[in-house]
SETIZA-511041 format. One record per residue (C-alpha): x, y, z. Coordinates in steps of 0.5 Angstrom, whole numbers, padded with zeros to 4 digits, always signed. Layout:
REM SETIZA-511041
XYZ/...
END
This chain:
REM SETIZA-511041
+0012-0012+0009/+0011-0005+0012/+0005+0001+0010/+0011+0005+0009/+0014+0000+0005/+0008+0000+0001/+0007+0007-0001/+0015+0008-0003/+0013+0002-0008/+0007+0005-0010/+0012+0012-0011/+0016+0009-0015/+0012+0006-0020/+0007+0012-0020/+0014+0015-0022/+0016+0010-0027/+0009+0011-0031/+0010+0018-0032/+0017+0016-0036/+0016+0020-0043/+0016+0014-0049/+0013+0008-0046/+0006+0006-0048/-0001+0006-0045/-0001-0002-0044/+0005+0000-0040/+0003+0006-0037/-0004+0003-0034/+0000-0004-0031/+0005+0001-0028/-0001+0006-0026/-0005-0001-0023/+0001-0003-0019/+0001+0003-0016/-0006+0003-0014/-0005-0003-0012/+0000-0002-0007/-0002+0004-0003/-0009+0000-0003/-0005-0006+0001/-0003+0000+0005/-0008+0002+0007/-0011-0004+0009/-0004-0007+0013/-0005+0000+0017/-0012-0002+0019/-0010-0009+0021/-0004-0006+0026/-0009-0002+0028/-0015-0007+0029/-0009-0012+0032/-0008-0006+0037/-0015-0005+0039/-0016-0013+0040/-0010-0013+0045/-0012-0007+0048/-0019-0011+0049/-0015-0017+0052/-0010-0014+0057/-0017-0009+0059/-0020-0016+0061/-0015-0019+0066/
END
């Protein structure tokens, strides 16, 4: 799973609670999943860019 793969399932379930009519338990579920998602985000994006640096790091070495 991709950062950019996260946020669009971040997206869609932001959009999904703010669906008019569903109730407030399903609307913070929704709004958690979201949070959750771009959290995992944005954690994904560091480790690409920490694995980077450790291979910048390895290939400076040699």
């Amino acid at each position: 799973m991709t950062p950019k793969q996260c946020l669009e399932y971040a997206a869609d379930y932001k959009a999904q609670a703010a669906t008019a009519g569903i109730s407030s338990k399903r609307v913070a579920l929704l709004t958690n999943i979201s949070r959750t998602y771009t959290a995992l985000a944005s954690q994904l994006s560091m480790l690409a860019d920490d694995m980077k640096a450790d291979r910048r790091e390895s290939s400076a070495r040699f």
